[in-house]
Structures are given as structure tokens and as C-alpha cells.
Residue frames as qw, qx, qy, qz and C-alpha x, y, z in Angstrom:
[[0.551, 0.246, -0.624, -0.496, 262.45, 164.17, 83.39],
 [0.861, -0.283, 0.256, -0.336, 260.20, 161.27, 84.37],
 [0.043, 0.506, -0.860, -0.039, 262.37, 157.83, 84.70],
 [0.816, -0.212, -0.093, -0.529, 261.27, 154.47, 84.31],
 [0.364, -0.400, 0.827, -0.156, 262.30, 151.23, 86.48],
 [0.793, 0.327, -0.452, -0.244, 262.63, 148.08, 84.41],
 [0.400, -0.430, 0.776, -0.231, 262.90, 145.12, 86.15],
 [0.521, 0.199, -0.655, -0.510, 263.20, 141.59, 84.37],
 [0.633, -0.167, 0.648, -0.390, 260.90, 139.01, 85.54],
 [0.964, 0.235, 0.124, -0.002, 261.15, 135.72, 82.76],
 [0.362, -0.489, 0.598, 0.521, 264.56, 134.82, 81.29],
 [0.401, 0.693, -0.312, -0.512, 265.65, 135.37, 77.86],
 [0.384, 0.068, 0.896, 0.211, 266.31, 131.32, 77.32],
 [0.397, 0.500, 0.735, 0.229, 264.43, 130.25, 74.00],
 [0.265, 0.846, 0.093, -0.454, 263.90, 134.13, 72.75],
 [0.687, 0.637, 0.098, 0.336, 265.32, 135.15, 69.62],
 [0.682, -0.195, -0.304, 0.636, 268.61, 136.72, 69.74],
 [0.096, 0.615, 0.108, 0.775, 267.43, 140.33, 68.98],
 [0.614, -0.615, -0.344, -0.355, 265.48, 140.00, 72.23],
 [0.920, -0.026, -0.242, 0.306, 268.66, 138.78, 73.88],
 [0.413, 0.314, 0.053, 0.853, 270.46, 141.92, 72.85],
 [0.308, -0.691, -0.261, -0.600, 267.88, 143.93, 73.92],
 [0.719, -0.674, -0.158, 0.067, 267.84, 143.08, 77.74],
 [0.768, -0.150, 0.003, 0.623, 271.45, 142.88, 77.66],
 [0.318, 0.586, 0.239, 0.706, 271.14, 146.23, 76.16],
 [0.340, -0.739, -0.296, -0.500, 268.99, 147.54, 78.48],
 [0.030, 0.584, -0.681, 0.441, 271.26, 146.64, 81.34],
 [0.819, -0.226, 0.171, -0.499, 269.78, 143.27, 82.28],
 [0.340, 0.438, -0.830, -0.064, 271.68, 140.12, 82.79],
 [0.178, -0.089, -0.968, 0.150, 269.40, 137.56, 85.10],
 [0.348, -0.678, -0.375, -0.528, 265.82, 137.86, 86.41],
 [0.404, -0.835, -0.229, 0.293, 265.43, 140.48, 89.47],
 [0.556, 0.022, 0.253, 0.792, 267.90, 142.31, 87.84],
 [0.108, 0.888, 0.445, -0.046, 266.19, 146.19, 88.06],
 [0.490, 0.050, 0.090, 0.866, 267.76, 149.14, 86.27],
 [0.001, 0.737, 0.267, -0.621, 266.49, 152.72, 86.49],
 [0.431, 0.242, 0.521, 0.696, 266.50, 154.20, 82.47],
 [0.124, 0.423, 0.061, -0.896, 265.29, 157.87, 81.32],
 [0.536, 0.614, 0.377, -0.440, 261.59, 158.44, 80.07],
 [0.105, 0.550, -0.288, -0.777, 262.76, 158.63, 76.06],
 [0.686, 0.540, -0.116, -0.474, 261.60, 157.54, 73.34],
 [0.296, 0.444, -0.846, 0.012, 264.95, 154.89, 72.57],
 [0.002, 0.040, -0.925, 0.378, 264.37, 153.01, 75.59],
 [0.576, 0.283, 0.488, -0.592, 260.78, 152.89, 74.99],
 [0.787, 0.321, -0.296, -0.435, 261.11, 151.02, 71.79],
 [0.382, 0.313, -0.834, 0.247, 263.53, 148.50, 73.59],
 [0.397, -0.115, 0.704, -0.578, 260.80, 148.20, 76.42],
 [0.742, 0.392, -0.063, -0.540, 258.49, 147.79, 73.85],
 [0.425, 0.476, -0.763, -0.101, 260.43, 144.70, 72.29],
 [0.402, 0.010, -0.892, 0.205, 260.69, 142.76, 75.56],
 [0.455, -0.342, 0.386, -0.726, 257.65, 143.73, 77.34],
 [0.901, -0.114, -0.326, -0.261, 256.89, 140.01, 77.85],
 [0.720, 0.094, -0.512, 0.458, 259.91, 139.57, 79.60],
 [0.407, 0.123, -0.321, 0.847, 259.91, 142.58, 81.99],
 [0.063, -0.859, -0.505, -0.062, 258.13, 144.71, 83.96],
 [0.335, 0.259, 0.020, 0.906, 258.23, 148.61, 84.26],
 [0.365, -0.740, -0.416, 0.383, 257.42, 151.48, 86.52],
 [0.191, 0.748, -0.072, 0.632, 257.34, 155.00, 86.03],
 [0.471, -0.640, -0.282, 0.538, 259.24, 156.81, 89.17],
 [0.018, 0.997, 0.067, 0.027, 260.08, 159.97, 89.74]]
């Protein structure tokens, strides 16, 4: 199953807190902070949320 790498590059100062929740969700707590997450459909609506805040790579 393909995986994608989320790394956060802005900080979550001044966001709303859903947005907040989200990173923190995603396993982010500071910028450079880079987690590895399966391809699914969850974690693509939670990329989808903060894609201003993060970037994201598809690996293998």
C-alpha cells in the first residue's frame, strides 16, 4: 500500500483550533517534524485540512 510522508513546514500559531488538532492528530508537534502515514482515505481528508501548513510525498 502506497504511504505518504507529511512533513510540516509553517506553524499552527494563529490557525483555528480544528487545524491545531489536526496536525497534532496527524503526529505533528513543531515545524520539520516528518511522519510517514498510510495512503487512505482518513488521512487524506486531514492532509486535505492543513495542506497550507504541510507538505507531502508519496513514497513507497
Amino acid at each position: 500500500m502506497p504511504r505518504l510522508k507529511v512533513t510540516q513546514v509553517r506553524s499552527k500559531v494563529g490557525n483555528p483550533p480544528d487545524q491545531r488538532n489536526t496536525l497534532r492528530s496527524l503526529g505533528l508537534k513543531r515545524i520539520g517534524d516528518v511522519v510517514v502515514k498510510e495512503d487512505r482515505p482518513e488521512i487524506r481528508g486531514m492532509v486535505y485540512a492543513v495542506r497550507h501548513l504541510i507538505a507531502v510525498e508519496e513514497v513507497e
